[in-house]
N, C-alpha and C positions, 0 to 999 in steps of 0.2 A: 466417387468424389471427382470433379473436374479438376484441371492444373490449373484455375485459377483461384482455388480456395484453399488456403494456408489448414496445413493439419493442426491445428488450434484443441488444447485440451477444454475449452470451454467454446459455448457457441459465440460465434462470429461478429452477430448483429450487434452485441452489448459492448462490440469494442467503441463504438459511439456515441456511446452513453456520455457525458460530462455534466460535472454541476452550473449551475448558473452563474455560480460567485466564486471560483476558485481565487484561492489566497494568493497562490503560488505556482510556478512553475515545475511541474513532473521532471522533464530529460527526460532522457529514456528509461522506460520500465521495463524494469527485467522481475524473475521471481528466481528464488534458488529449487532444487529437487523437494525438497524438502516442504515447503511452503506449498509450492504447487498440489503437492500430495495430501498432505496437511488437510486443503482445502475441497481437492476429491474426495476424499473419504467424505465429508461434509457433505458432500453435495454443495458447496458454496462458490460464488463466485469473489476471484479475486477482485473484479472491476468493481463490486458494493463498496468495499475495504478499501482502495485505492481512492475512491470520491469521499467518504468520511473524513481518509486523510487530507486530502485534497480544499476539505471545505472547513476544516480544523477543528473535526471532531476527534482527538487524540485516543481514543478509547480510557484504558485503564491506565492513567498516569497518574499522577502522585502530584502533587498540587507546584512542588517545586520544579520536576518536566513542563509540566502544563506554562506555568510561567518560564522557562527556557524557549518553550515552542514561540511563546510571545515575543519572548526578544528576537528570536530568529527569526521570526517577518520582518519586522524591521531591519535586524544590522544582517541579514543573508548568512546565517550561521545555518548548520545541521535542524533540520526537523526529525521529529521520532513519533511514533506514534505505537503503541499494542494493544493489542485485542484476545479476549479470550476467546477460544474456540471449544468447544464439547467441552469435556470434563479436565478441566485445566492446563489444555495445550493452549500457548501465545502463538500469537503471528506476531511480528516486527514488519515494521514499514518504516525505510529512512532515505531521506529524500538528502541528499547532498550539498554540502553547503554553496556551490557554487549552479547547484539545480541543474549540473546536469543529467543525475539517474535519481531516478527515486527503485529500491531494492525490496521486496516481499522476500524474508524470511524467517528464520524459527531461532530461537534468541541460541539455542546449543551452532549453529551456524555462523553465529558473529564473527 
């Protein structure tokens, strides 16, 4: 590997990837050990998960989340978003009320 290519758990090119219509503001992304892992095992990448949330597909939320997320576009409150993984592992994804991190982790991590 050259010094100029970040040792990245997933490939590189996909860090480029974004949606068309994002809703909202990211900040910085980070993931915890946990999530990351989570998502190796998987073979999955975290940038899929990160644009769902991004374009306000919430995954599995519960219809009174789903309408929180709505009002958080509007008045710039917390986003949430989870997703099942394999055989009943969550990812959590939460984007911070004032956008500047959105967080990939595993709901025992909160």
């Amino acid at each position: 590997m050259d010094n100029c290519t970040p040792n990245l758990p997933f490939h590189p090119s996909i860090i480029n990837i974004a949606p068309e219509n994002p809703l909202f503001t990211l900040g910085k992304l980070v993931a915890t050990p946990g999530a990351i892992e989570l998502l190796k095992q998987h073979g999955l990448s975290p940038f899929d998960y990160v644009t769902r949330h991004w374009q306000g597909d919430w995954g599995d939320l519960d219809p009174e989340d789903v309408e929180a997320n709505r009002a958080a576009l509007q008045h710039g409150t917390r986003l949430f978003s989870s997703y099942r993984i394999g055989d009943g592992d969550k990812l959590w994804i939460i984007t911070e009320a004032d956008r500047s991190s959105t967080t990939l982790l595993l709901p025992s991590e909160y």
